[in-house]
Structures are given as C-alpha cells and as structure tokens.
C-alpha positions in Angstrom: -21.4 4.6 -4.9 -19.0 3.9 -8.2 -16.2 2.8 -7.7 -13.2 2.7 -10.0 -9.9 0.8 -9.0 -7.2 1.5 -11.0 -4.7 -1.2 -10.3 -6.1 -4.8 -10.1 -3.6 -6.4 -8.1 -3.9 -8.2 -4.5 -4.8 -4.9 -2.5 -7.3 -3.3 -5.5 -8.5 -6.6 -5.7 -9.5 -7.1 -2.2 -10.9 -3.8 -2.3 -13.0 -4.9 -5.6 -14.4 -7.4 -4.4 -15.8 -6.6 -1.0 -17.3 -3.3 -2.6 -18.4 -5.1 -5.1 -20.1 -7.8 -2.2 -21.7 -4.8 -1.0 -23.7 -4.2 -4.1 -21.8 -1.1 -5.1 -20.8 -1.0 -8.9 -17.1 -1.5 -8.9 -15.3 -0.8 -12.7 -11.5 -2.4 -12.7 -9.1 -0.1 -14.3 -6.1 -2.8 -16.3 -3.8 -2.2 -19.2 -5.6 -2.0 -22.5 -4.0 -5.3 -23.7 -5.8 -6.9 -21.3 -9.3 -5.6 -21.6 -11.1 -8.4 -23.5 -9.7 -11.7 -22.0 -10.0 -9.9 -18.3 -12.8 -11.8 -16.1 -15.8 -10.2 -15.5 -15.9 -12.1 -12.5 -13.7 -11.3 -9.3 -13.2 -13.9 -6.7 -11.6 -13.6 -3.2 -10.4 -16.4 -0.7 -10.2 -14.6 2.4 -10.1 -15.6 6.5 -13.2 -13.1 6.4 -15.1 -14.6 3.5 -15.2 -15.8 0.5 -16.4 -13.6 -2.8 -17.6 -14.1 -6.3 -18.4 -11.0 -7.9 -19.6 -9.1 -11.3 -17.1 -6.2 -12.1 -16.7 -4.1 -15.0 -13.3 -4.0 -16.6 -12.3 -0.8 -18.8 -8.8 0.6 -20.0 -9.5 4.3 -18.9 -11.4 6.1 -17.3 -14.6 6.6 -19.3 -17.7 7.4 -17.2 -17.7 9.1 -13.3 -16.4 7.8 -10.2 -17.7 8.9 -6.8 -14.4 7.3 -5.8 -11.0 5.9 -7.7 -9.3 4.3 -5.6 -5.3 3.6 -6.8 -3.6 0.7 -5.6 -0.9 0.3 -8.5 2.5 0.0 -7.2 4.7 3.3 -6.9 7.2 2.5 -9.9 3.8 1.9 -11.9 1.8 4.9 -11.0 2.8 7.5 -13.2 2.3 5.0 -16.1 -1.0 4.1 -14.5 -2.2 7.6 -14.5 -2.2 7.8 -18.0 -5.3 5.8 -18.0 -7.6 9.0 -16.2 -7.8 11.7 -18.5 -7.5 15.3 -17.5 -11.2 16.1 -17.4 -12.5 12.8 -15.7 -15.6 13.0 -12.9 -13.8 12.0 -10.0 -15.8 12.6 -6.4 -12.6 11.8 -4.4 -9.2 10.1 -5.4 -8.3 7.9 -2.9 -4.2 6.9 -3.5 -3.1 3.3 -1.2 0.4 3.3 -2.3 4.0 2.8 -0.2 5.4 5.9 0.5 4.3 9.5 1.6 6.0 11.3 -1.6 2.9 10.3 -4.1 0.5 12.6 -1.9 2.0 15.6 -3.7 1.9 14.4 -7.0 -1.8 13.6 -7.1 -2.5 16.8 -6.3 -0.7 18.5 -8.6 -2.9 16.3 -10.7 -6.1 16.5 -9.3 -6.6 19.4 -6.8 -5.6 19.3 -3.1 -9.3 18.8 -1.9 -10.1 16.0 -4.8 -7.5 13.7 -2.9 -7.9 11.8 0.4 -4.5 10.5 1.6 -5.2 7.1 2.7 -3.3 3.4 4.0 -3.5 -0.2 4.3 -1.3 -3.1 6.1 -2.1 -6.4 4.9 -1.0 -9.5 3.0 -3.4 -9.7 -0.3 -2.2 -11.3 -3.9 -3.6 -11.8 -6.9 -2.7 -15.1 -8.1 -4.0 -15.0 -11.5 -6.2 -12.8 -13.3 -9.3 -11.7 -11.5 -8.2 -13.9 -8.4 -7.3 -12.5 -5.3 -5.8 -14.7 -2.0 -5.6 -12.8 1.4 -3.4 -13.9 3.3 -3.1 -11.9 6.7 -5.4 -12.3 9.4 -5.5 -8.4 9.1 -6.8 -5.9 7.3 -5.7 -2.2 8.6 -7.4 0.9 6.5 -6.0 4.4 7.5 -8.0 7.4 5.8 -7.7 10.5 6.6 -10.7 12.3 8.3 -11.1 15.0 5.6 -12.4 12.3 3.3 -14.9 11.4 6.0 -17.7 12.7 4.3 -17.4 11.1 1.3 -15.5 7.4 2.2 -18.1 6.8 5.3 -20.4 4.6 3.4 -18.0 2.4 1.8 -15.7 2.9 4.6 -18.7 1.1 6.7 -18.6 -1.7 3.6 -15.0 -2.5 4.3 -15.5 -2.9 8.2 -18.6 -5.1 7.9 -16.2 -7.3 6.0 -13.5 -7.5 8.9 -11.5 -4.5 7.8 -9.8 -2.5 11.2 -10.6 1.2 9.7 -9.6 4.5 11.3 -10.1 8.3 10.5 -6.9 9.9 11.2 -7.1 13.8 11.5 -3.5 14.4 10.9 -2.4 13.2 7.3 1.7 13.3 8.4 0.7 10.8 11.2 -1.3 8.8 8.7 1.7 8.5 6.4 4.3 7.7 8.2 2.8 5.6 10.8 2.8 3.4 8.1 5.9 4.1 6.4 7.8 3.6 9.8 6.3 0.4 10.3 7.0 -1.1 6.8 10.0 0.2 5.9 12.3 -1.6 8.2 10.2 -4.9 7.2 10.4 -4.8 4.0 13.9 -3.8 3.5 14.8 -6.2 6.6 13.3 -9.5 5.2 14.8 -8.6 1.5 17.9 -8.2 3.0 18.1 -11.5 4.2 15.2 -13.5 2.1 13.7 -14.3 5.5 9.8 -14.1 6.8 9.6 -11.6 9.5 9.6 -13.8 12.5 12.9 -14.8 10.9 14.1 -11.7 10.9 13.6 -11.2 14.5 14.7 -14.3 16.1 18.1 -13.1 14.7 20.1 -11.3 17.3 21.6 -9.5 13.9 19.3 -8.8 12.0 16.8 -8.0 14.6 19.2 -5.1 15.7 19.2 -3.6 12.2 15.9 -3.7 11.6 14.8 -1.8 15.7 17.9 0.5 14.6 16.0 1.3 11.1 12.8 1.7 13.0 14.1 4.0 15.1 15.9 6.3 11.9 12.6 6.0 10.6 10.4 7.5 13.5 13.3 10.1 14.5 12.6 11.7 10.2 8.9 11.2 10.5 8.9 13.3 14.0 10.8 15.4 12.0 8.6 15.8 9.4 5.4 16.4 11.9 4.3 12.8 12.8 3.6 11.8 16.2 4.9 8.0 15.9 6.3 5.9 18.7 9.2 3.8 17.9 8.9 1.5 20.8 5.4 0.3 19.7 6.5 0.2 16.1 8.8 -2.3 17.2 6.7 -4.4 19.3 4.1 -4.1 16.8 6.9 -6.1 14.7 7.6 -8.6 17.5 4.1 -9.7 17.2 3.5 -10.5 13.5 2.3 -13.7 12.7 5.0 -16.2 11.5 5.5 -16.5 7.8 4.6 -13.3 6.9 6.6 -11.6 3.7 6.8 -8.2 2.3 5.8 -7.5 -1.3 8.9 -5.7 -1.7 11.1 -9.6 -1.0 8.5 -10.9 -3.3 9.3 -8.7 -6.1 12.9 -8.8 -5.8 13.1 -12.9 -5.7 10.9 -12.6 -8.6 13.2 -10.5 -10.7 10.9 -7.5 -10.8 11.5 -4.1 -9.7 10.8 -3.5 -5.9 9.3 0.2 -4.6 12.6 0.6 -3.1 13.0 4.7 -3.9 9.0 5.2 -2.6 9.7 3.0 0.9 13.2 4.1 1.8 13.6 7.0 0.1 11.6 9.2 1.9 13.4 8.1 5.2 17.2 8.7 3.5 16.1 12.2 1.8 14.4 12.9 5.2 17.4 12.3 7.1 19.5 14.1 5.0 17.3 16.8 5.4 16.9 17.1 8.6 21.0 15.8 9.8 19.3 12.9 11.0 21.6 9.2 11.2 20.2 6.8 9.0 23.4 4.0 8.9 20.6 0.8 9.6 18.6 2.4 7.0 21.1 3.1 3.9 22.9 -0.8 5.4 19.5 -2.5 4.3 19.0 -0.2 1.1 22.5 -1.7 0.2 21.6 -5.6 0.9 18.5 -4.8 -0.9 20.5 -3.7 -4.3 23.1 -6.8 -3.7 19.8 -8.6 -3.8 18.4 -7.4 -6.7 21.7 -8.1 -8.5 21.3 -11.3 -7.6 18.2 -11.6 -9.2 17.6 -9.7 -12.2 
C-alpha cells in the first residue's frame, strides 16, 4: 500500500512510522519550505516500540496514494489541502482531525465514497523534525466500517504495533464518541492549566467538566449517536495521571488551539437542537481568558 500523510506532526508521525515499519512506502506531505532540510529518516520512541524508518518527503501530492491519511490540525487543514490537487489518485482519504464538521468538507472535495471518516485518542508529539514521542499507554483508532475494504491491511499494521482498532458501522457514533469524550478534557484542563487527574480531583472543576460531558452526549444523541455519558465520564476518571490535551498545549504555547472544531459543534448543536450547554460555553470562556493570557 502507499501511503501519503499529509500533516507530519505527533499523530501523522506515529502513523508514519509504524506503516512505514511494516514495509509499506510511506511519502510525508510538509510545507514546501521545508522540503529539502526534512529527514528522510522518521524515528518513534514509543511504550510499543521503537522505530527508525526511510520516508519520502514531498510538498504536494505528486504520484498516487492507495491511502492519504490527514492528521493536520483543524485551523490548518484548509491550508493543508492546498497541497493535493484537484485530479490526484487517491484510493481512500482517510481525515483524523478534532471535530465532526470536517467530514463534510472533504467530501465536497473528494466525493462521498473517496472518504472514510475515521478517529484516534492518544498522546503523540513531534519533538523536532522527523521525531515523534508517544506518550500514552494508548493508542485508540476508530474507522468507520465502509472503509473496511480498503484500510484492513494497514488497519492490521497498526494493531500488530499495539494500536486498539475498531470498525464502527455508524459514522455519527464514530464522531462523537470521540468528540464527547475530548471535548470536556480539552477545554477542562485549558481552563485551569491542569493535567486531567487534576482536573478531577477538583470538586469544581470536576463538576464542570461531568456537566460538559453530559451537554455533549445530550447534542450528539441529538444528532444520531448512541453515546453514554456515564461511561464517558468514568472513562475520564480513569486516565492516567499527567495526561494533557493538545488543545492546553497550544494555548500555553501561544498558538492557536482547535477551539471552533472541538466545541463548536457541541454549542451550534445545542443551539440547534434547544439543548443547555452553560458548562460547555463556561469552559469556552476560560479557554479565550486563557488565550489572552497568552498570545
């Protein structure tokens, strides 16, 4: 299979690399400016294993893909998307961004069948160029099973490497399990620059967040998913200690979080639909007073 990830960070990274540890040719998708100094070499310290592989780096996308997988970050993606031209030879897309609203717009872009909604939970970074840490003890891959066909192999690739991966029939369920389940940690631990288990030893803050979780399942029922708020929130209790969310990380780094992408589904949702969201819009605000804080 040929892979192309566009979007070289911790989670295209990890993907990289363990393709590219299975042999499959793997092409890394970055910004033209950094074409020529870009290693050729990716690396991966992982709890699963540690990588050194040969990739190919490339600006665009030049040659066919059986699969292009995009792992930039929502307020990068339309940017990002510049980089595939209209006419590329694309088997499947396969999009593992925040959110639920970026569905859509790849297929306006590539055709409704071309593109296989997918997910992932875990803690991966790329600490320089062509280096990737993971960090979690985890690895969760949601795809859904209309890409079954054509993600099996590599699907197999991933789990041999100690990747939990499920084929979810229903693509709402697939979506929003996820979005439920990050949402209120990410915009919890921004809110009050804490690690999760922080979060949750707080009486406070702890409320907030099961209150969001429950705003959050309440739209994505809504909206067709079958999601369970009480697991989502025990799910949460039982995180490892330490653990932050990319969206705290961007913010104390002064750069722009996917704030819109994770919580605005949920707020638009619940407008739509004259559901409360008062936890939800609360931790949007502490977020902002947050980023003001760092700019």
């Amino acid at each position: 299979m040929q892979h192309g990830i566009l979007g070289a960070g911790g989670v295209g990274g990890l993907i990289a690399a363990v393709l590219a540890g299975a042999s499959d040719p793997v092409t890394l998708i970055v910004r033209p400016q950094a074409v020529d100094g870009y290693p050729r070499v990716l690396s991966l310290e992982s709890r699963f294993g540690n990588l050194s592989v040969p990739v190919s780096v490339s600006a665009a996308v030049t040659r066919p893909f059986d699969l292009l997988w995009i792992t930039v970050k929502a307020t990068q993606l339309e940017a990002a998307l510049e980089s595939v031209p209209a006419p590329a030879q694309i088997g499947a897309v396969v999009p593992l961004l925040n959110g639920v609203e970026h569905v859509a717009l790849l297929r306006r872009r590539f055709g409704d069948e071309r593109v296989v909604p997918a997910t992932i939970a875990v803690e991966s970074e790329r600490v320089a160029p062509g280096r990737i840490v993971h960090r979690s003890p985890f690895v969760r891959l949601n795809v859904a099973a209309s890409g079954r066909p054509r993600l099996e192999a590599s699907v197999e690739h991933l789990r041999r490497f100690g990747f939990e991966c499920r084929f979810v029939e229903s693509e709402s369920t697939l979506l929003w399990s996820k979005l439920v389940f990050l949402a209120p940690i990410a915009l919890s631990c921004t809110a009050a620059a804490l690690p999760i288990d922080l979060v949750v030893a707080d009486p406070a803050a702890r409320g907030r967040l099961e209150a969001s979780v429950r705003e959050a399942c309440a739209v994505a029922a809504a909206a067709g998913a079958t999601v369970d708020a009480a697991a989502v929130i025990a799910g949460i209790a039982g995180l490892p200690p330490g653990m932050r969310a990319s969206m705290q990380k961007d913010v104390e780094a002064g750069r722009t979080p996917e704030l819109d992408a994770i919580a605005g589904p949920i707020l638009r949702g619940a407008q739509a639909h004259g559901l409360p969201a008062t936890a939800t819009q609360e931790l949007v605000a502490a977020v902002r007073r947050r980023m003001t804080a760092n700019p």
